[in-house]
KOLLUMTI-599905 format. One line per field, with one value per residue (C-alpha): x, y, z; residue number from 1; residue in one letter. Coordinates in pm, whole numbers, plus 50000, padded with zeros to 5 digits. Example, Ala and Ser with C-alpha at 12.3 -4.5 7.8 and 13.67 -1.06 7.14 Angstrom:
<romars>
px = c(51230,51367)
py = c(49550,49894)
pz = c(50780,50714)
k = c(1,2)
r = c(A,S)
</romars>
This chain:
<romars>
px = c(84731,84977,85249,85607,85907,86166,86522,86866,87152,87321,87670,87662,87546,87817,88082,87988,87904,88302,88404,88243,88330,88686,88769,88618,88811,89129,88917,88597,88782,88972,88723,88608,88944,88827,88459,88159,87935,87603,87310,86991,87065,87178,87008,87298,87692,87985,88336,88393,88109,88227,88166,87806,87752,87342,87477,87649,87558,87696,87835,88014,88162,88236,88426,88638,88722,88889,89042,89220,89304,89488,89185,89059,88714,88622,88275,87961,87646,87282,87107,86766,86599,86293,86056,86306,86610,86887,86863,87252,87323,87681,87900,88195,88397,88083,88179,87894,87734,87723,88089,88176,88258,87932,87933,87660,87685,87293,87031,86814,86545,86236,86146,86475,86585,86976,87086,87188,87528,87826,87809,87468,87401,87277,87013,87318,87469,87156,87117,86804,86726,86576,86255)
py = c(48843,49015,48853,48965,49012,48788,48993,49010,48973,49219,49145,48792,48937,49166,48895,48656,48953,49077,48760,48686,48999,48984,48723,48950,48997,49269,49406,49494,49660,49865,49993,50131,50392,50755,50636,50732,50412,50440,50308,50378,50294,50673,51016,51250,51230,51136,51032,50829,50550,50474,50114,50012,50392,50484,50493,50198,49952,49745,50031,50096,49796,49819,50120,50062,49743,49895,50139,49867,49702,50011,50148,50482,50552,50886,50848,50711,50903,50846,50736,50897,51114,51392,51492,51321,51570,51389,51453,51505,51697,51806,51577,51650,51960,52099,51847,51805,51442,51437,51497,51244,50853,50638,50267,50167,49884,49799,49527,49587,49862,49865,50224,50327,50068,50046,49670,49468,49550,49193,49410,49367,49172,48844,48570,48362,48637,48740,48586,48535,48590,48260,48328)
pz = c(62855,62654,62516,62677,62459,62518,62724,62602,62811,62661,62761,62644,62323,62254,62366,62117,61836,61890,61894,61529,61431,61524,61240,60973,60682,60669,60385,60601,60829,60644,60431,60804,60774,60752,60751,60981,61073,60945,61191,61364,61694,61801,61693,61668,61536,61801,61772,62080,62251,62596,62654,62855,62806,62719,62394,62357,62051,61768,61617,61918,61934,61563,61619,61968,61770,61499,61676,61875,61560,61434,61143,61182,61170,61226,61454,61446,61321,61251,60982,61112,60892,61006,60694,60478,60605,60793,61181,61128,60797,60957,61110,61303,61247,61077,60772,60529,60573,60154,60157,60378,60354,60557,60601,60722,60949,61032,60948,60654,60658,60512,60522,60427,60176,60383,60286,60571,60619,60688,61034,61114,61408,61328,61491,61673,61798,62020,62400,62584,62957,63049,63263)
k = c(1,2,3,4,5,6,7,8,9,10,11,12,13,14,15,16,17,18,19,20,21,22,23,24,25,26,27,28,29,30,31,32,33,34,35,36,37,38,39,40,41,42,43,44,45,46,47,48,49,50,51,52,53,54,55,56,57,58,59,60,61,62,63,64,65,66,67,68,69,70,71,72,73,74,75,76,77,78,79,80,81,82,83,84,85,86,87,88,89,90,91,92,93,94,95,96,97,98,99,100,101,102,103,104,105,106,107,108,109,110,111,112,113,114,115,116,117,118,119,120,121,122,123,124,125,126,127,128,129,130,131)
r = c(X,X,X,X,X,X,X,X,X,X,X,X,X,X,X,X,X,X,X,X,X,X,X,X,X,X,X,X,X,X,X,X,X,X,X,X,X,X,X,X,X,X,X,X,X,X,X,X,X,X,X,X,X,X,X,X,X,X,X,X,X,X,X,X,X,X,X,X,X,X,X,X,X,X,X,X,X,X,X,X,X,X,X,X,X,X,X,X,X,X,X,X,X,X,X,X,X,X,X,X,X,X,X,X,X,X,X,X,X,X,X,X,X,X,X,X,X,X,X,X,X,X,X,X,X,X,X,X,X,X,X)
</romars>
């Protein structure tokens, strides 16, 4: 029998990541100001990520967040790459992604060698369905 992956209950798991979050350092967060968030949970660039939208992730969260908190980042884009080329070379207002200020705010990748980021989601921050 195959084995089954375990299920997150997904909105316990961003309660108690915002929560943790939320008593980050002033510094973290404002190194967010005029910054894109860097991760591979979306495929294209946005500046808004309606909450428990198909899009919704940590970086999401991240960014409503600091909003709220008065910082201004400027959207959240992809890290993804095709063939080595960024799936999202421009950014918003056609801005060039080299000219532009990315904090990426994932876990650790092998094939792309991003560090874990102090925003990556961690173990304890993850809720299980109970079968």
């Amino acid at each position: 029998m195959p084995r089954q992956g375990r299920k997150v209950n997904w909105k316990e798991t961003k309660r108690i990541y915002k929560e943790r979050i939320s008593h980050f350092p002033t510094e973290l967060w404002e190194d967010l100001n005029g910054a894109y968030l860097g991760t591979f949970d979306i495929y294209s660039t946005v500046e808004n990520i309606e909450e428990d939208s198909h899009m919704d992730c940590f970086a999401g969260i991240i960014l409503r967040m600091a909003r709220e908190k008065g910082y201004t980042p400027l959207g959240v884009t992809t890290e993804r790459k095709s063939r080595g080329v960024h799936l999202c070379p421009l950014l918003l207002d056609e801005e060039r992604r080299e000219d532009c200020k990315i904090v990426y705010v994932g876990k650790y990748s092998y094939f792309s060698n991003h560090q874990k980021s102090a925003w990556s989601p961690i173990a304890s921050d993850y809720v299980y369905i109970s079968n």
